[in-house]
C-alpha positions in Angstrom: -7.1 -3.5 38.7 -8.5 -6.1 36.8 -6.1 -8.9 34.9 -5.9 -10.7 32.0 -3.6 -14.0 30.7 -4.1 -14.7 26.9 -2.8 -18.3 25.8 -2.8 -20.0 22.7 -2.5 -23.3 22.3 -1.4 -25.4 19.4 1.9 -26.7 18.9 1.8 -25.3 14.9 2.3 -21.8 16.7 5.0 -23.4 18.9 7.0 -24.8 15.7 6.7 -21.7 14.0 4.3 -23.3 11.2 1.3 -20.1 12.1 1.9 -16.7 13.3 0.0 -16.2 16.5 -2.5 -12.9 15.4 -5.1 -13.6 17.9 -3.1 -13.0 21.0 -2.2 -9.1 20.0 -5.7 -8.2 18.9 -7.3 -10.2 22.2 -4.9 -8.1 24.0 -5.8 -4.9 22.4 -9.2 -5.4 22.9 -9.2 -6.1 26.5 -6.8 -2.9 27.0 -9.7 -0.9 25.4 -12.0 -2.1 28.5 -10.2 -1.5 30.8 -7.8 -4.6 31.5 -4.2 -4.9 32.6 -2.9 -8.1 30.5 -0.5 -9.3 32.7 0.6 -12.7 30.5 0.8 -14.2 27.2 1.3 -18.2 27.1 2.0 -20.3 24.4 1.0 -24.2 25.0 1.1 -27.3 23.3 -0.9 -30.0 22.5 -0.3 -31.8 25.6 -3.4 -32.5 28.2 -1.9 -32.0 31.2 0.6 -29.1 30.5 -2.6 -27.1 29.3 -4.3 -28.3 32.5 -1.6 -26.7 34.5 -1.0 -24.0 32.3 -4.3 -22.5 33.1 -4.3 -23.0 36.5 -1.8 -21.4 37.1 -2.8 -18.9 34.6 -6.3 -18.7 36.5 -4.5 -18.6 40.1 -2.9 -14.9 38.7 -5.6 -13.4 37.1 -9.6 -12.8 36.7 -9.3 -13.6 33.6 -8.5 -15.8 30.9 -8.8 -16.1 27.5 -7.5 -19.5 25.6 -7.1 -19.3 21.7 -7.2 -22.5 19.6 -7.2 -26.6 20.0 -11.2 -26.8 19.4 -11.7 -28.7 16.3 -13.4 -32.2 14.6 -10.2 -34.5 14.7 -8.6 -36.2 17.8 -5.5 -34.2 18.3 -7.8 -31.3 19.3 -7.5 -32.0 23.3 -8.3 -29.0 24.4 -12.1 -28.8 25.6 -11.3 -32.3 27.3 -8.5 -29.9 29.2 -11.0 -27.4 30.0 -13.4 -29.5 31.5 -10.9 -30.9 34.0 -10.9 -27.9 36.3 -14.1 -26.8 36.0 -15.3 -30.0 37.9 -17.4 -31.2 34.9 -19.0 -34.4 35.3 -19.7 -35.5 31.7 -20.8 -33.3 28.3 -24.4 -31.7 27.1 -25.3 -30.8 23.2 -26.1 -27.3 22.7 -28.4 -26.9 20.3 -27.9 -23.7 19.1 -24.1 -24.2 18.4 -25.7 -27.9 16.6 -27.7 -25.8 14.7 -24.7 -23.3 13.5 -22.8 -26.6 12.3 -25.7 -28.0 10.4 -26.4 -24.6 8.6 -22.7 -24.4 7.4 -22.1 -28.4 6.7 -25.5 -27.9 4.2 -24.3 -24.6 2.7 -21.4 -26.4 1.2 -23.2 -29.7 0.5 -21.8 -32.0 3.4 -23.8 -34.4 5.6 -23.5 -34.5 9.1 -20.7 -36.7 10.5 -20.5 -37.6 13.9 -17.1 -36.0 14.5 -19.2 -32.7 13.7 -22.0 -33.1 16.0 -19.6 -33.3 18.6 -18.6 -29.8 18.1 -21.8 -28.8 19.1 -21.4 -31.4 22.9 -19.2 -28.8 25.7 -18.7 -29.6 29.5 -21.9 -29.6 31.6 -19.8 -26.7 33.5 -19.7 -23.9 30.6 -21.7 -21.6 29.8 -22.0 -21.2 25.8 -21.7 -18.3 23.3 -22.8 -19.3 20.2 -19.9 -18.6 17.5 -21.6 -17.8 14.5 -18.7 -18.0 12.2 -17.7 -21.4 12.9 -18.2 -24.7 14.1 -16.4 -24.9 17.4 -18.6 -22.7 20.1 -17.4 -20.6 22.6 -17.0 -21.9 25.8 -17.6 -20.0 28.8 -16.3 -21.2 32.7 -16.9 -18.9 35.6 -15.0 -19.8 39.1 -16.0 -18.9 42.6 -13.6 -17.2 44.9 -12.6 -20.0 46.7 -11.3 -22.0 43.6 -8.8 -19.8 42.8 -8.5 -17.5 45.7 -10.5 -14.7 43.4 -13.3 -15.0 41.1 -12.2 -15.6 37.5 -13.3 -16.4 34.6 -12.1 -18.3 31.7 -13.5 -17.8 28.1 -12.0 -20.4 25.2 -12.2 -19.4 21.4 -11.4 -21.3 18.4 -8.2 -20.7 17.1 -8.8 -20.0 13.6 -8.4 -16.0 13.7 -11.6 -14.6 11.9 -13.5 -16.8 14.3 -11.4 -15.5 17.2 -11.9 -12.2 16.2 -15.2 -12.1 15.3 -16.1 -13.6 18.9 -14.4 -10.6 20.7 -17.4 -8.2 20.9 -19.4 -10.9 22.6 -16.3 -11.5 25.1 -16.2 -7.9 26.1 -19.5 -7.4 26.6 -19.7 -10.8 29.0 -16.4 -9.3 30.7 -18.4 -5.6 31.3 -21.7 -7.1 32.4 -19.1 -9.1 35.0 -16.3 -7.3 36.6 -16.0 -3.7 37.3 -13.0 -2.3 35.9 -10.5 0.6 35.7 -9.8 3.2 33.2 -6.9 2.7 31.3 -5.4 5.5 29.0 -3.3 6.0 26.6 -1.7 8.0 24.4 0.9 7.7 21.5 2.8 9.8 19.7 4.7 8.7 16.4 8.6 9.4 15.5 10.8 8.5 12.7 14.7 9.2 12.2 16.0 8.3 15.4 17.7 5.2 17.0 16.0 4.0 20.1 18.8 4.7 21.9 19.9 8.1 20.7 16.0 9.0 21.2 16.0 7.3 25.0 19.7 9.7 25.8 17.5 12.9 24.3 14.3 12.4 26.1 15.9 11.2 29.2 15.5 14.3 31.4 11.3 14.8 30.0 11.2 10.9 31.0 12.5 11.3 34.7 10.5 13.9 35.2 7.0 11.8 34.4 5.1 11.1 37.3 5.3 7.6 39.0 2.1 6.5 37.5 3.1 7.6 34.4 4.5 5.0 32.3 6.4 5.4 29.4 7.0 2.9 26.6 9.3 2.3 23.7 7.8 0.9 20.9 10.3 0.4 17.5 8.9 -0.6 14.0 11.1 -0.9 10.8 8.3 0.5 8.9 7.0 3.3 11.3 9.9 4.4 13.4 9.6 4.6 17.3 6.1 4.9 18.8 6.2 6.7 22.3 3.2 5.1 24.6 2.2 6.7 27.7 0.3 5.1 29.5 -2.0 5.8 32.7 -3.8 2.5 35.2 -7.0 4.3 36.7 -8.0 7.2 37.8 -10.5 10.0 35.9 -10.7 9.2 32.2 -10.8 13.1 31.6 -8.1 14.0 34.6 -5.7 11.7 32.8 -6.4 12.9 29.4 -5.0 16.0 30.4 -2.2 15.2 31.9 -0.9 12.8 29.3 -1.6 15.7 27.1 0.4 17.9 28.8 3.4 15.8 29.4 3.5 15.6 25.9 3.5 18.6 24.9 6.4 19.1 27.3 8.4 16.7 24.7 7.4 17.9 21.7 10.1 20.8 21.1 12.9 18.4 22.2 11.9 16.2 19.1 10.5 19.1 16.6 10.0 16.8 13.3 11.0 14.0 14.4 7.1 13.5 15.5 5.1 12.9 12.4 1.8 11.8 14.2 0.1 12.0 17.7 -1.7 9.1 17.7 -0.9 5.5 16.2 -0.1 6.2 12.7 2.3 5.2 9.6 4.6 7.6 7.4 2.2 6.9 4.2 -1.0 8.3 6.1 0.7 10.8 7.6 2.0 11.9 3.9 -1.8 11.8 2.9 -2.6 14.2 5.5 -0.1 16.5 4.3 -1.4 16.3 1.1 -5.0 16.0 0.8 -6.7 18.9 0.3 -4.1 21.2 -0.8 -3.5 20.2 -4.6 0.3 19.2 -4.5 0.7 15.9 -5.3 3.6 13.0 -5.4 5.3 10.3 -7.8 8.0 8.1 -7.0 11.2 5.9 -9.4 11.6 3.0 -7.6 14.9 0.4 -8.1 16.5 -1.2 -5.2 12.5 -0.5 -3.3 11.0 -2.0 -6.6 7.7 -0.8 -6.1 7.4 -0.8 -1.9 7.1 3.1 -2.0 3.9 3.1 -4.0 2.2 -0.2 -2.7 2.7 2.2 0.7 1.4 5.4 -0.6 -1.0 3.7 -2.3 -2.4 1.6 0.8 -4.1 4.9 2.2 -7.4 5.3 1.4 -8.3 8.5 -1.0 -4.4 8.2 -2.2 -5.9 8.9 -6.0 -6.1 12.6 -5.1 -2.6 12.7 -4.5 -0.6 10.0 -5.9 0.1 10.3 -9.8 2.3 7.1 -10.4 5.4 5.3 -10.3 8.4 3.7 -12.3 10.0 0.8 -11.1 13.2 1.2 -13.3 15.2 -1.7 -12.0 16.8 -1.9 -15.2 19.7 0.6 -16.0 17.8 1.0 -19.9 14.7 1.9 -18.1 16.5 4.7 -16.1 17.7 5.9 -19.3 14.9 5.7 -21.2 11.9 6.1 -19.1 13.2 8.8 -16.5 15.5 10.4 -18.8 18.5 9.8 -16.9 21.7 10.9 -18.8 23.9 8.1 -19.6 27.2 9.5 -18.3 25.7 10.3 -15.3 25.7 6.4 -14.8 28.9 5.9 -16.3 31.0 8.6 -14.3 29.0 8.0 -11.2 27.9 4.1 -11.1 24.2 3.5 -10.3 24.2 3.8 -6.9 24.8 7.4 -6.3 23.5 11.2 -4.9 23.5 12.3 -8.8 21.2 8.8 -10.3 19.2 9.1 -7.3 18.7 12.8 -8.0 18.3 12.6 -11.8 15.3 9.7 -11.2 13.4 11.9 -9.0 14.0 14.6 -11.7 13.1 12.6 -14.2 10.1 11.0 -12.6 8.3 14.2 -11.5 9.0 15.6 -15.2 7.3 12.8 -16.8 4.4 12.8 -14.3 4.0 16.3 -13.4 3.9 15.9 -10.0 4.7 18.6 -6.9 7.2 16.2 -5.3 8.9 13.1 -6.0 10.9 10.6 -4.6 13.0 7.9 -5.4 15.9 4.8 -4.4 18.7 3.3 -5.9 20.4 0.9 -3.8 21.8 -2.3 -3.1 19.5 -4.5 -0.4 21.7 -7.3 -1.2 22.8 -10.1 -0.9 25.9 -8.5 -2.8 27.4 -5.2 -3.0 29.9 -3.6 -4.9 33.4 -2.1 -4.0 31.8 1.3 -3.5 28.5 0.5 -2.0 28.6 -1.9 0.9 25.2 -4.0 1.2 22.7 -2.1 2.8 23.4 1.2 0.9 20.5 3.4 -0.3 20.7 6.9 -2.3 17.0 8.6 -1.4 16.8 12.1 -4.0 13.9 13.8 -3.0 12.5 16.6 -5.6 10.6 19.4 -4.8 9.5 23.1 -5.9 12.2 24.0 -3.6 14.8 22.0 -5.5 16.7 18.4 -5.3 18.2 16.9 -2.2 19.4 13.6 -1.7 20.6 11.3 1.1 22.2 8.3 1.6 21.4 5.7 4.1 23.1 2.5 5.4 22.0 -0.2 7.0 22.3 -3.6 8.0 19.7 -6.3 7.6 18.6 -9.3 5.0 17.4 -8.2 1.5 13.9 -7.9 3.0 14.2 -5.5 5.7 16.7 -3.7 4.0 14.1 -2.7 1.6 11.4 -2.3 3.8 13.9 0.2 5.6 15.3 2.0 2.5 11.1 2.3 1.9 10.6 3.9 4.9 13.7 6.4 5.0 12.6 7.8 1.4 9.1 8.2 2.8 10.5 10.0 6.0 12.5 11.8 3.8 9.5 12.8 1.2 7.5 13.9 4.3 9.7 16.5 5.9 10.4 17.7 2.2 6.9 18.7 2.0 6.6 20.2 5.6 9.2 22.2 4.8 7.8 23.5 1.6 
């Protein structure tokens, strides 16, 4: 099978001044060709680290795909890197990546430096794809077998993601016309309200029993739960369909509704699914989430068919007030409780006139109260079927405690409209 190293190099992404975005989606779009990725490498900005970086790099795999270090100024070292394996004996101008720097230097008024022209100048030893988005081309360096012990081929990008992006359509076509490659399938399933663990102890007999080419992956999100990820190298894109298919279905009545989606998904969209179309629709009172439930619901395209509004009652007056909430209910029962969580999602679907609601009241922190530990959530959930509520703890900073008190009430809101 065919491999792949992604590297970025920079040391902003090193210091943590950048999140590295380039490397997941370079590695996603390789998967969906048909290549292993075997390593991801992050380098600095030093010339001969990056030279033996990629050698090694090169020594391991077919191919190679560097992210960044391609710019005007003199820190940028990388191209001078890049020619020092490749054999290059000196730098050529390519006209068509000249041209592309000219066209956007006079679309926002600026003459032509010299620092600019050299964008345009690569090692005599590339091969060029002309980066249409950008100033820095990308560079192209095919190896022989006896270089590396294997053909291989390295491709460098600019760094700056829409330009990296933009690029990759052009790199997989140049890796298809160039290497034959496997099949590689797979297949997700999505679950929500289980602990890695606990879900690893349930499914432990269905996992053993998986064939040897079969691999299963563990995949947690705050925000989506615990993706499942089969996975198969090779073999019959339709033969391996199947059986991924059925090994599935093998686990899906050990985990019932715990499985909101069989194919890489989120709570909100799966909420939409269960919603659109049938006339039922969904509001939410928002405090210790203060507003993360509707920016979610909201996020899914075609939401306005569904999704009436929200109140953010942070205050205690706006509970009162706006979603009705009687005032000794808060008084006997303090904020954070089953009965304000239940009287919000009460109140809210009265006010909007919506099928279900949901709502939070919670503390995400940094304090909490001699009840209510940090971390503590009370979800209420209203339906035709009635009120439920739940409460939840857990134990992160403010912002993923929010995120996951978010994500509960949505888990929460979906099974209470499966089970309507």
């Amino acid at each position: 099978m065919t491999t792949a190293s992604v590297c970025t190099i920079g040391d902003e992404i090193l210091i943590g001044q950048i999140v590295d975005t380039n490397s997941s989606a370079i590695a996603r779009a390789l998967q969906d060709v048909g290549i292993k990725v075997e390593d991801m490498v992050s380098i600095g900005d030093d010339r001969r680290v990056i030279i033996n970086t990629l050698k090694r790099e090169l020594k391991k795999n077919s191919i190679v795909i560097v992210t960044g270090g391609l710019g005007p100024t003199k820190d940028d070292i990388t191209k001078a890197a890049l020619a020092r394996p490749s054999g290059s004996k000196g730098y050529v101008e390519h006209p068509g990546q000249l041209a592309v720097v000219h066209d956007i230097l006079a679309s926002r008024g600026l003459d032509m430096l010299e620092s600019n022209r050299l964008q345009a100048s690569v090692p005599d030893t590339c091969e060029v794809i002309v980066n249409a988005l950008g100033t820095a081309p990308i560079m192209v360096f095919r190896f022989p077998q006896e270089r590396f012990g294997h053909p291989a081929t390295l491709y460098s990008l600019p760094g700056v993601p829409h330009e990296a992006l933009g690029a990759l359509p052009q790199i997989m076509e140049d890796i298809r016309a160039h290497n034959a490659l496997d099949a590689i399938y797979h297949k997700s399933i999505m679950t929500f309200g289980m602990a890695e663990s606990a879900l690893a102890e349930k499914i432990a007999p269905w996992e053993d029993s998986l064939p040897a080419d079969m691999h299963l992956a563990y995949l947690p999100n705050m925000l989506t739960g615990v993706k499942l990820r089969l996975s198969i190298y090779g073999g019959r894109k339709e033969d391996e369909e199947k059986r991924i298919e059925e090994a599935f279905a093998r686990l899906k009545p050990l985990l019932g509704d715990k499985i909101y989606a069989e194919q890489e998904d989120d709570l909100q969209h799966a909420i939409g699914r269960l919603l659109r179309g049938t006339g039922r629709t969904v509001s939410c009172a928002e405090s210790c989430t203060g507003g993360t439930i509707a920016a979610l619901l909201t996020s899914v395209p075609g939401a306005s068919e569904y999704f009436l509004g929200s109140v953010t009652s942070y205050a205690i007056a706006v509970k009162e007030k706006v979603l009705g909430v009687p005032p000794e209910v808060i008084r006997q029962n303090g904020v954070v409780s089953s009965e304000v969580a239940a009287a919000m999602a009460e109140g809210v679907r009265r006010l909007t006139g919506s099928t279900f609601a949901v709502a939070t009241t919670g503390l995400a922190g940094p304090a909490g109260d001699e009840n209510n530990p940090v971390g503590t959530v009370w979800i209420g959930v209203s339906g035709p079927a009635g009120t439920q509520t739940f409460r939840k703890q857990y134990h992160n900073d403010r912002k993923r405690n929010i995120e996951r008190f978010a994500a509960a009430a949505l888990d929460f809101l979906r099974l209470a409209i499966l089970n309507s």
